[in-house]
RODO-2510 file (C-alpha; in nm, 4 decimals, decimal comma):
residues 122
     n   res          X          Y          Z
     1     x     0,0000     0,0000     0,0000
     2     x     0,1695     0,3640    -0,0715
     3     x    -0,0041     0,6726     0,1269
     4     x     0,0806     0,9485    -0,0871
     5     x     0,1535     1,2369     0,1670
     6     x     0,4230     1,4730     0,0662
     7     x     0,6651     1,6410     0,3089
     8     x     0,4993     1,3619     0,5863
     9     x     0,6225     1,3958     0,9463
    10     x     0,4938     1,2144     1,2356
    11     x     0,4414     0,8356     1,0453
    12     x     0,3203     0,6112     1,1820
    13     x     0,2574     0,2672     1,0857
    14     x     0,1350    -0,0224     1,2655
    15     x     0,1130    -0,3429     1,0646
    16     x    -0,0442    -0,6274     1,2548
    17     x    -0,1731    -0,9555     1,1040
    18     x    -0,4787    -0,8757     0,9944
    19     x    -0,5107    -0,5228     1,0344
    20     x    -0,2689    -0,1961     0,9150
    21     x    -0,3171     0,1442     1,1217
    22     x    -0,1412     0,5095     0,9602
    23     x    -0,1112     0,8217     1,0425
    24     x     0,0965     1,1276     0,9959
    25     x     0,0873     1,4952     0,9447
    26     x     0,1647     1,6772     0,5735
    27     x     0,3746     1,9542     0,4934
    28     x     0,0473     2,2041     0,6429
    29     x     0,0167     2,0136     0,9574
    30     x    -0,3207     1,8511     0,8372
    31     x    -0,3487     1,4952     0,9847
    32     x    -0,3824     1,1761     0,7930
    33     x    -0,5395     0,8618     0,9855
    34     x    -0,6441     0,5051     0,8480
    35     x    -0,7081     0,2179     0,9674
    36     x    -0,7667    -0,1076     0,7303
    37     x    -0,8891    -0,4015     0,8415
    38     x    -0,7155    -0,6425     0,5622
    39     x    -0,8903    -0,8947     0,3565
    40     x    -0,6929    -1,2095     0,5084
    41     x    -0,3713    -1,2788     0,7501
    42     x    -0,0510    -1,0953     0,6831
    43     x     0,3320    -1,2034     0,8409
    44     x     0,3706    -0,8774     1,0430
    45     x     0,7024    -0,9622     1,1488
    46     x     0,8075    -0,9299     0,7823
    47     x     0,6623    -0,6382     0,6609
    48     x     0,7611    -0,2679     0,6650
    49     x     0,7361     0,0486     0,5559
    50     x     0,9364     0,3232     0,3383
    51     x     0,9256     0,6754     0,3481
    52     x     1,0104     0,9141     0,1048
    53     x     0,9454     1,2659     0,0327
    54     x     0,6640     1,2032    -0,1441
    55     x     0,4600     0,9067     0,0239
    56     x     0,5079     0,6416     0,2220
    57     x     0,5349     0,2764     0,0952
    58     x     0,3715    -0,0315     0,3231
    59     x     0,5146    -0,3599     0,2259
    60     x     0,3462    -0,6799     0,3786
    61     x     0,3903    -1,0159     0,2790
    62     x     0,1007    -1,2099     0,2825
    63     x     0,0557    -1,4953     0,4986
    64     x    -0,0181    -1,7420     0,2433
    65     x     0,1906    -1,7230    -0,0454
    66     x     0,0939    -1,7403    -0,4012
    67     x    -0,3181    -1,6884    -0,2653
    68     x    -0,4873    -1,3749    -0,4431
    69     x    -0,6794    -1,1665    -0,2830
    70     x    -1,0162    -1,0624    -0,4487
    71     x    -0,9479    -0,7350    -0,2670
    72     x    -0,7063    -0,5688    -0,0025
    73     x    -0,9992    -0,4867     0,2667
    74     x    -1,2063    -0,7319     0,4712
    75     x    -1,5306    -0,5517     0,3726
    76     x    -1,6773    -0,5579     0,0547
    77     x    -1,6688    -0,2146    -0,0016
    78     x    -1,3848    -0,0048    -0,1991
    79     x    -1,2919     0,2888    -0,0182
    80     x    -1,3157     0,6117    -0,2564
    81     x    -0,9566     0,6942    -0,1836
    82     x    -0,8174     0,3629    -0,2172
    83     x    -0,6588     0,2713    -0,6131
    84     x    -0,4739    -0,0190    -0,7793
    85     x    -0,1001     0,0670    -0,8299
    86     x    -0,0867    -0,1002    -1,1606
    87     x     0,2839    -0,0484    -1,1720
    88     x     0,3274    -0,2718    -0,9137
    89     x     0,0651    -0,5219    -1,0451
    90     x     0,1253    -0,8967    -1,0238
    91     x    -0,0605    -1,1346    -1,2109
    92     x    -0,0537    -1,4534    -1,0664
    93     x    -0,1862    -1,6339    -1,3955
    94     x     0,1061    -1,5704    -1,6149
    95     x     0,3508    -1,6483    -1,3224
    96     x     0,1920    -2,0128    -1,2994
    97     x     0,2668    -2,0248    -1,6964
    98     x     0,5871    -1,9346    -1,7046
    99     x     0,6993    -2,2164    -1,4205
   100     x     0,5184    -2,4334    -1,6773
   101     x     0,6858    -2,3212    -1,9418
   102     x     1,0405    -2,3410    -1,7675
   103     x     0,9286    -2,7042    -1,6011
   104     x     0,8460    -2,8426    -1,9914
   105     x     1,1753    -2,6593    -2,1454
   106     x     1,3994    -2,8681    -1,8281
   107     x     1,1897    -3,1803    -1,9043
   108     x     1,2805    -3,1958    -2,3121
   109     x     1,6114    -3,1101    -2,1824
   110     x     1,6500    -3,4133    -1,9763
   111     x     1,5002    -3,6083    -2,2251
   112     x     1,7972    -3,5195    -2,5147
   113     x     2,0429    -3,6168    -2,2200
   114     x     1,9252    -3,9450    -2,1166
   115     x     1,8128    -4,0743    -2,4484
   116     x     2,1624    -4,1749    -2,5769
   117     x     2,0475    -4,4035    -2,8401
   118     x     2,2360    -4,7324    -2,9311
   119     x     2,5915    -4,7715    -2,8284
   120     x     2,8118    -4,6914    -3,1348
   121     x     2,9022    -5,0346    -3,3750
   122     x     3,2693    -5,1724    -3,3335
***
């Protein structure tokens, strides 16, 4: 998730499993505050956060790998102020056809090595 606050000061950013709680102040003084209760379980203990001048970056690593989320919130509802970073997008999809792809590529390779044909006439 990336809070875009410039100039923030104050951040803070609590990441527990299955809820994340912000805040901070902008460059004016005006005070940010969310709290997101997240769609499933998160490893707390291995996520963090990044600030920069312009926002501030939450990284959290899902409990269950490789599981997509049909959304980041519990409830069914999309926030107005909450948007897909599409530059960050990961399909899932294409990832599980590639590892096919690489799985079938190392299988005709083993197949060349092992299949030696008859041993050469003397």
């Amino acid at each position: 998730l990336e809070f875009c606050v410039e100039d923030s000061t104050d951040v803070k950013v609590d990441i527990e499993d299955q809820r994340l709680v912000f805040s901070c102040k902008n460059a004016d003084g005006v005070e940010f505050y969310n709290e997101i209760n997240l769609y499933a379980r998160v490893n707390s203990k291995d996520s963090r956060e990044k600030r920069s001048d312009r926002s501030i970056t939450c990284f959290m690593r899902k409990w269950k790998e490789k599981v997509a989320w049909p959304r980041i919130t519990k409830e069914n509802i999309k926030p107005a102020w909450l948007s897909v970073d599409f530059d960050n997008w990961r399909d899932w999809e294409g990832d599980e056809e590639v590892e096919r792809a690489m799985v079938e590529q190392y299988a005709e390779m083993l197949e060349k090595v092992t299949d030696k044909g008859p041993p050469p006439a003397m």
